[in-house]
C-alpha positions as CSV (number, residue, x, y, z in Angstrom):
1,X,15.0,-21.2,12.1
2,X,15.1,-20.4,16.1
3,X,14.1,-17.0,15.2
4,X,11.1,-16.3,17.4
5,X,9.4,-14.3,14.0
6,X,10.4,-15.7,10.9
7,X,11.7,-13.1,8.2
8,X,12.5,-12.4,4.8
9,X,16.1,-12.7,5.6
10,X,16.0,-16.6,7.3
11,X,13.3,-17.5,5.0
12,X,16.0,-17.0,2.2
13,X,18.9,-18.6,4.5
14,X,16.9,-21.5,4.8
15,X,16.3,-22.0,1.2
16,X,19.8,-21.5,0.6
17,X,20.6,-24.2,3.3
18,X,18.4,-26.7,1.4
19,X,18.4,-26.5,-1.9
20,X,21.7,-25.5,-2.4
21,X,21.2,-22.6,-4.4
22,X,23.2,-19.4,-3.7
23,X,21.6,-16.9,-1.5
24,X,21.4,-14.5,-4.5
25,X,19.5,-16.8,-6.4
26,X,17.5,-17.4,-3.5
27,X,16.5,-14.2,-2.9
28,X,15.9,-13.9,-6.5
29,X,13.3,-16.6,-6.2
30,X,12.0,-15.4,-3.1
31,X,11.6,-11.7,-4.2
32,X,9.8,-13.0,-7.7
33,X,7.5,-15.7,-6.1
34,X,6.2,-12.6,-4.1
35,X,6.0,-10.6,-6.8
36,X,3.6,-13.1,-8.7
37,X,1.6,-13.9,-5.9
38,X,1.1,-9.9,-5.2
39,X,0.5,-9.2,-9.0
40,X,-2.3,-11.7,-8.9
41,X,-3.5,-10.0,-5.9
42,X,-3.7,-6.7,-7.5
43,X,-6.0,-8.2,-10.7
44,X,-8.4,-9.6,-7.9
45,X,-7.5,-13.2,-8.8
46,X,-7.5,-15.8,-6.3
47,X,-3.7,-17.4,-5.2
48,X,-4.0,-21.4,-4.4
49,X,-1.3,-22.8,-3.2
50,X,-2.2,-26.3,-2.5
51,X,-1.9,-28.1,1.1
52,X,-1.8,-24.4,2.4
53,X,-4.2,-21.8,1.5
54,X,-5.9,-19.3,-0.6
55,X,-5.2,-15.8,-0.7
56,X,-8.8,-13.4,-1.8
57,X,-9.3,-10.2,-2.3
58,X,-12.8,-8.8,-1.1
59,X,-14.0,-6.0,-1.5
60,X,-15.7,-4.5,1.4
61,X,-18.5,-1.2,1.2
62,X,-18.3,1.9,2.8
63,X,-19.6,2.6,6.0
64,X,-20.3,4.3,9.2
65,X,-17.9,3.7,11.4
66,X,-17.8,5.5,15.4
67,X,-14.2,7.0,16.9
68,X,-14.3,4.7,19.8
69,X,-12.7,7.9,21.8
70,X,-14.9,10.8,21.0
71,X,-17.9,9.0,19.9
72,X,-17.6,10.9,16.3
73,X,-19.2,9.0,13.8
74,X,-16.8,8.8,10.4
75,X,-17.3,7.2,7.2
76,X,-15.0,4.6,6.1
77,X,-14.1,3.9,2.9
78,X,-14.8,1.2,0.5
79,X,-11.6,-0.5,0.0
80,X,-9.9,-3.7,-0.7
81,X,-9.0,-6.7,1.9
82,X,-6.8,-9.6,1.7
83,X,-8.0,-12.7,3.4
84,X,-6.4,-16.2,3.9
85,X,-8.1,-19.2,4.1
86,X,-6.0,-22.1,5.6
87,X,-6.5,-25.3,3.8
88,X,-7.9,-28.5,6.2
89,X,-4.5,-29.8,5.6
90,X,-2.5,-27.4,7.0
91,X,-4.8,-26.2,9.8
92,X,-4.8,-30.2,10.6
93,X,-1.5,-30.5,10.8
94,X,-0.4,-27.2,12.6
95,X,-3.6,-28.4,15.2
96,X,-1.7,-32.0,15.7
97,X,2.1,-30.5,16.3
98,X,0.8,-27.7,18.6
99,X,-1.5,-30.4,20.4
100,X,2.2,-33.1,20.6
101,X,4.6,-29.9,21.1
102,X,2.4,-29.0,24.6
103,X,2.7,-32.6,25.4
């Protein structure tokens, strides 16, 4: 993957390079394990995927927000965000290959 951002596209070219699979079927099984994780999303479940992270969904309150331009106070509307938490494991280990690849 020497693309410098990784995409939909060579995430399912790599999976087709490595498990074998055809790259319909990986895109199948790309395109449904985003659909679950998103439809848990959307019931405000959490999504653990072990050794590398949790997806939440908090809620944040409305509030008074400024236009940084013109000064103009706005409200801003309660809505929904989606936050990742890294695990230890894989903050560790992308901590240990940055600190060896600068080496």
């Amino acid at each position: 993957m020497e693309d410098e951002v990784l995409t939909k596209a060579s995430m399912i070219n790599y999976l087709n390079e490595n498990i074998g699979l055809s790259k319909r079927e990986c895109q199948v099984f790309f395109e449904v394990f985003l659909d679950l994780i998103t439809r848990e999303l959307i019931e405000e479940k959490d999504v653990k995927l072990v050794n590398f992270g949790i997806f939440k969904v908090m809620k944040k309150k409305a509030r008074l927000g400024r236009n940084p331009r013109t000064k103009e106070e706005v409200i801003i509307s309660e809505r929904c965000v989606i936050k990742f938490k890294p695990s230890n494991f894989l903050a560790n280990f992308i901590n240990s290959n940055i600190i060896n690849f600068n080496d």
